[in-house]
C-alpha positions in Angstrom: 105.2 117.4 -40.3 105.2 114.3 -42.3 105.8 110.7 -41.0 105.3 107.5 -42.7 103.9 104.5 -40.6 104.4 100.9 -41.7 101.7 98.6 -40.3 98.7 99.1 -40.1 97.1 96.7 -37.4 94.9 97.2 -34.1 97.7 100.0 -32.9 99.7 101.1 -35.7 96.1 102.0 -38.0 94.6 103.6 -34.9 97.9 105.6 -34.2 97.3 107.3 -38.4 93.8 108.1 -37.7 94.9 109.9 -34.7 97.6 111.7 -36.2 95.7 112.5 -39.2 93.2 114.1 -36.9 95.8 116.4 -34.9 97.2 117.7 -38.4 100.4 115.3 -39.2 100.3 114.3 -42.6 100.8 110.6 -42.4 101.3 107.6 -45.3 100.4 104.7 -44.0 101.6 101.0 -45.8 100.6 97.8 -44.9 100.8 94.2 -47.0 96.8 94.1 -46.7 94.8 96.5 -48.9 91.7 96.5 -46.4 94.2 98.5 -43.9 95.1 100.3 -46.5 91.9 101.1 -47.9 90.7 101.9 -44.4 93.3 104.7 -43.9 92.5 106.8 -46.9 88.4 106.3 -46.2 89.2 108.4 -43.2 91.7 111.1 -44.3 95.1 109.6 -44.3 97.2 108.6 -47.3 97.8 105.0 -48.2 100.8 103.5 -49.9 101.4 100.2 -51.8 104.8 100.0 -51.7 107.7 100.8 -49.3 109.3 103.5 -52.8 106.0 105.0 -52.5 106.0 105.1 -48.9 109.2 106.7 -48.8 108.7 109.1 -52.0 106.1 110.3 -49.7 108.5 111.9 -47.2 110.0 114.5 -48.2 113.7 115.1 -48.7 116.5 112.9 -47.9 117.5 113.7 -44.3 114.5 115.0 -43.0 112.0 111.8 -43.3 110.9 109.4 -40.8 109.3 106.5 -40.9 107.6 104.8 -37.5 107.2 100.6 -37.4 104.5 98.9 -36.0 104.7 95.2 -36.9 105.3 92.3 -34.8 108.2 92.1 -33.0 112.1 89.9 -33.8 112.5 89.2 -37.2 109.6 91.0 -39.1 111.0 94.1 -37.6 114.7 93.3 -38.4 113.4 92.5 -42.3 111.7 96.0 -41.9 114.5 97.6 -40.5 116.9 96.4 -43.1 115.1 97.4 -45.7 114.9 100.6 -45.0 118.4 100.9 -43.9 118.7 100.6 -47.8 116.3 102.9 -48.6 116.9 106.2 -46.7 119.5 108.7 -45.9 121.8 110.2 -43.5 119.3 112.4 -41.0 116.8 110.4 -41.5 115.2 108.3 -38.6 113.4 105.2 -37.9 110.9 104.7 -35.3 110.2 101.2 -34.2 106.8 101.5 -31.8 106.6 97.4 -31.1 107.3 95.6 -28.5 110.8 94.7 -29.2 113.5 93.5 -27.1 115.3 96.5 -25.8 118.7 94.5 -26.4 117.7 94.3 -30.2 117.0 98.1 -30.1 120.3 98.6 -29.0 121.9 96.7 -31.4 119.7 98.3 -34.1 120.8 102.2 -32.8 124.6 101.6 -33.2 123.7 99.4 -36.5 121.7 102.4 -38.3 124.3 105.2 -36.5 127.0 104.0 -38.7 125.1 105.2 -41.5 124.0 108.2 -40.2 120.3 107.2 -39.4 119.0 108.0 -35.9 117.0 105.1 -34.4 113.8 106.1 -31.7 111.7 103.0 -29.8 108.8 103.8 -28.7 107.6 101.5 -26.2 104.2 101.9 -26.8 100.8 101.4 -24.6 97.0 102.4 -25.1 95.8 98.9 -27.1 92.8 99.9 -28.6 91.6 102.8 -26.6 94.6 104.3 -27.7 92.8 106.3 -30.6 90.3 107.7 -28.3 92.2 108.2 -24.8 95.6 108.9 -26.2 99.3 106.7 -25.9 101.6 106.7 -23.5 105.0 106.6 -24.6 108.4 105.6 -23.2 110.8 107.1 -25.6 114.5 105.9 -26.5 117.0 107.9 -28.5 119.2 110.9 -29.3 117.6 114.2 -27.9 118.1 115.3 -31.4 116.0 112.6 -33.0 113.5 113.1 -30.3 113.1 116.2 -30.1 112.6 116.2 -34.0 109.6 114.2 -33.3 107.8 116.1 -31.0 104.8 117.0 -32.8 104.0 113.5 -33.2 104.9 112.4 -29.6 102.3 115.5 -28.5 99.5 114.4 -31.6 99.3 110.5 -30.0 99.6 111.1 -26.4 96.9 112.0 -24.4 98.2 115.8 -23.8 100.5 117.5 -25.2 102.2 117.8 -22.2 102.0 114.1 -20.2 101.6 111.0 -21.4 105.2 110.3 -23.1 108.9 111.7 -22.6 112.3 110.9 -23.3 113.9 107.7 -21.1 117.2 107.6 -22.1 119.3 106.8 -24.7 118.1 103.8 -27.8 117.1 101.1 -25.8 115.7 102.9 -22.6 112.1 103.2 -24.5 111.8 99.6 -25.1 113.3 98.9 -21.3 110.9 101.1 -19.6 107.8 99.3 -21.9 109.0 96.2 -20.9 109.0 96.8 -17.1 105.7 98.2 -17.7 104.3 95.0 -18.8 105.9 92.8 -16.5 104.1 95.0 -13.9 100.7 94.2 -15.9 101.2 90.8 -16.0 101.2 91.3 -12.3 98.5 93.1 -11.7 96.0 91.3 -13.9 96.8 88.4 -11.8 96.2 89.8 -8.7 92.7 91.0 -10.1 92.2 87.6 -11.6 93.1 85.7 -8.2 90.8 88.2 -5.5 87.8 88.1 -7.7 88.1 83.8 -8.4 88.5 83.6 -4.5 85.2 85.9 -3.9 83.4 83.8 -6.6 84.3 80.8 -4.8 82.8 81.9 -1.5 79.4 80.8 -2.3 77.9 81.4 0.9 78.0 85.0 0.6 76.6 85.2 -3.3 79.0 88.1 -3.8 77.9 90.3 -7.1 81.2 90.2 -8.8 80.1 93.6 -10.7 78.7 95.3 -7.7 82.5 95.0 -6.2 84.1 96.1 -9.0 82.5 99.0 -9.8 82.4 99.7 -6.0 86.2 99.6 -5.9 86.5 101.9 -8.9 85.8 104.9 -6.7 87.9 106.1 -3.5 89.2 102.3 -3.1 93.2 102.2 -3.0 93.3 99.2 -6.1 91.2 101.5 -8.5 92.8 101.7 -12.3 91.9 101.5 -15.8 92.2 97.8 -16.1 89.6 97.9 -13.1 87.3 100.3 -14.7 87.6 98.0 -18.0 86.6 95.0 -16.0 83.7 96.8 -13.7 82.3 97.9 -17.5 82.8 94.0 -18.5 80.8 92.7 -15.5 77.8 95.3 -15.8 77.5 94.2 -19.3 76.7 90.6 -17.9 79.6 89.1 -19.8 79.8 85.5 -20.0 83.2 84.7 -18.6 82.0 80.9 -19.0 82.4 80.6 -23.0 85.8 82.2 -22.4 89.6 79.2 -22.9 91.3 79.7 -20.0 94.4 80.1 -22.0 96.6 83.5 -22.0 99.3 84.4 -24.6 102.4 86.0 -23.6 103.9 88.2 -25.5 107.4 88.3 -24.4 108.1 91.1 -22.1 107.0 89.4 -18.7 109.8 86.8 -19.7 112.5 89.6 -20.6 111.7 91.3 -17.5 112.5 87.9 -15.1 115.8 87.5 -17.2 116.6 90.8 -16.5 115.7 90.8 -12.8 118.0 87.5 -12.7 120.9 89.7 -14.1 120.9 92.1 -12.4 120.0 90.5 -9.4 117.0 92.0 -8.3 113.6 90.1 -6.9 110.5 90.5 -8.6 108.4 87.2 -7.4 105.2 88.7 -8.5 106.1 89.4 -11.7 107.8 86.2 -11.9 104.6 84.2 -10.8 102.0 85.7 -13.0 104.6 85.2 -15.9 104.4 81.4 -14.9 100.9 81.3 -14.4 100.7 82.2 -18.2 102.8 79.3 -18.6 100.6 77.1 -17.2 97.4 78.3 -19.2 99.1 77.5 -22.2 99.3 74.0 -21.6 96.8 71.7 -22.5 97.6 69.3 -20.4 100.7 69.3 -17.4 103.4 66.8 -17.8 103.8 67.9 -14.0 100.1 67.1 -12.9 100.7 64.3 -14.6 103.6 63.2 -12.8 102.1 64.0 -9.4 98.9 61.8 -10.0 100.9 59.3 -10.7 103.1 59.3 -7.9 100.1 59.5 -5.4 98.4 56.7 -7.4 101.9 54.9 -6.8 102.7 55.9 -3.2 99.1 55.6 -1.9 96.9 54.1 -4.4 94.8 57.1 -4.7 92.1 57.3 -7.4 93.1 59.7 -10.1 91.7 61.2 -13.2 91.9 60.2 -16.7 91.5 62.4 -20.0 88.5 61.4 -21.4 88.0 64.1 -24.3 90.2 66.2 -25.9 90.3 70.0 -25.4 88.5 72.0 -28.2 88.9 76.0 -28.4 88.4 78.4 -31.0 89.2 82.1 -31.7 88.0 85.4 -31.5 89.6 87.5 -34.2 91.3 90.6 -32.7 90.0 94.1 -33.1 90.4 96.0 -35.8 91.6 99.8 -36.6 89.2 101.7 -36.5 86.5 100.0 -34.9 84.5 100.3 -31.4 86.8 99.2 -29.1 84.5 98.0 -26.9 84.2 95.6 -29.2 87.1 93.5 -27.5 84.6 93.1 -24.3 84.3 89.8 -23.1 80.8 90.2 -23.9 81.7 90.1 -28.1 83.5 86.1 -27.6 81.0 84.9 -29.9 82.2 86.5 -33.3 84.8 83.7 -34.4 87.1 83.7 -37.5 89.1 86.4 -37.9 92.0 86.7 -40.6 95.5 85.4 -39.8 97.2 82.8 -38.2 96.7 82.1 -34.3 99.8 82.9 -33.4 100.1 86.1 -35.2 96.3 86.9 -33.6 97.4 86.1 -29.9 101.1 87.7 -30.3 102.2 84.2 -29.2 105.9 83.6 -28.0 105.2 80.0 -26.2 102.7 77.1 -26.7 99.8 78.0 -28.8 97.2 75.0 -27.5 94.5 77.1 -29.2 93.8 75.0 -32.6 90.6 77.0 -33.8 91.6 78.7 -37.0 94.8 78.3 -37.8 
């Protein structure tokens, strides 16, 4: 089978070296000619342009060409483009993290011309190459079904690791659920292990307990096992911002729990928590000193120096990824903007390299 795959980043170059390696012949283009490059170094075929992308294919009605670029209006552009390019039968796969609204809109937009749409809500990050994806798929049973070698190449088995949700739009839902329930879990991590750090008079070994939990304990998981591996490296959470980027899906998932009327506090919390990482300083905190100050002529603090943080470039296709350990903070630049690097929907405070 043949697929084409436009982007060529941290997921989408990993995902073409993976399905070069299981036998799908894959075209991979991207506006940077180091991803490019990188592809055909290791098997795949690269493409500088979207005709040569699509020339690539295969007949009219029998092509398909997967998206993985950042999500809203690059993929619309994408997505429009192509519309223009391609052919009744023919079917786009959009693997980002988009709204599933959007992908709804998008399925009865490209159905009018006789193009099936399939989202792929998509998760693995950078392990993905080596442990597999897992993928929450939304579309026709025809278009998926069509698609089935590929689903079975980038999951971790042929036979678990992805399946059909619904109809277009249930892929992206499902993905976004997913990482609302991340969002909450981190946090939960990120709370217990502060509190036992705090606790001084104990001197609790923070990597003793995690790697103790990892086996038999009820709160075992990968995201455990990725921070156990962290901590037995010795990382040095101290050079670390305390600022965390949210992508978008925590927020879509609160909106949607507020339609439809149905609690999720933790979710919601962690969400907000992000929220407040991404602020330099709070208007709110700086409300409340002053009101104390006011009310009981308190001492309070004042901002003495300004916050300075920098950025450590994302990983790359293709590479180690270990290499996104907390122990590797020190590597600076990176290509890009910050936003584009963090996948940033609300305040970027980080001012590094920009």
């Amino acid at each position: 089978m043949k697929i084409g795959m436009i982007g060529l980043g941290k997921m989408g170059g990993n995902m073409v070296l993976r399905l070069t390696r299981g036998g799908i012949e894959v075209t991979g283009f991207d506006r940077s000619e180091d991803s490019v490059a990188h592809i055909e170094a290791q098997g795949a075929r690269g493409a500088r342009s979207m005709d040569e992308l699509i020339a690539s294919l295969g007949e009219s009605g029998s092509r398909a060409v997967w998206l993985m670029v950042p999500a809203g209006k690059i993929t619309q552009s994408v997505i429009d483009d192509l519309a223009g390019r391609l052919a009744p039968g023919d079917i786009i796969i959009d693997g980002g993290n988009s709204n599933y609204k959007d992908s709804v809109s998008r399925a009865e937009t490209l159905a009018a011309l006789g193009i099936h749409f399939v989202d792929v809500g998509t998760s693995g990050g950078v392990w993905g190459l080596q442990e597999g994806y897992a993928m929450m798929i939304g579309g026709t049973e025809e278009a998926v079904e069509r698609l089935r070698p590929v689903f079975e190449v980038l999951a971790p088995g042929a036979d678990r690791g992805w399946g059909r949700m619904g109809p277009a739009g249930s892929g992206h839902y499902v993905k976004m659920v997913h990482n609302g329930i991340e969002y909450g879990m981190m946090q939960a991590y990120a709370e217990g292990f502060e509190l036992m750090k705090a606790h001084q008079g104990f001197n609790l070994d923070m990597a003793q307990i995690a790697e103790l939990w990892r086996h038999g304990s009820v709160v075992r998981s990968w995201l455990l096992d990725l921070t156990a591996e962290a901590l037995q490296n010795k990382a040095e959470f101290e050079a670390l911002s305390d600022y965390v980027a949210d992508s978008g899906e925590g927020r879509w998932t609160i909106i949607d729990s507020i339609e439809l009327g149905v609690p999720t506090p933790v979710i919601t919390l962690a969400t907000q928590m992000r929220f407040r990482s991404q602020q330099d300083v709070s208007y709110a905190g700086q409300m409340l000193s002053a009101m104390r100050r006011a009310f009981g002529g308190h001492a309070v603090k004042t901002i003495e120096t300004p916050r300075q943080e920098g950025l450590v470039p994302e990983v790359q296709a293709g590479q180690d990824p270990s290499a996104a350990a907390p122990a590797n903070i020190g590597q600076g630049g990176g290509s890009g903007s910050v936003a584009e690097q963090l996948g940033e929907t609300g305040q970027q405070r980080v001012k590094g390299d920009e």
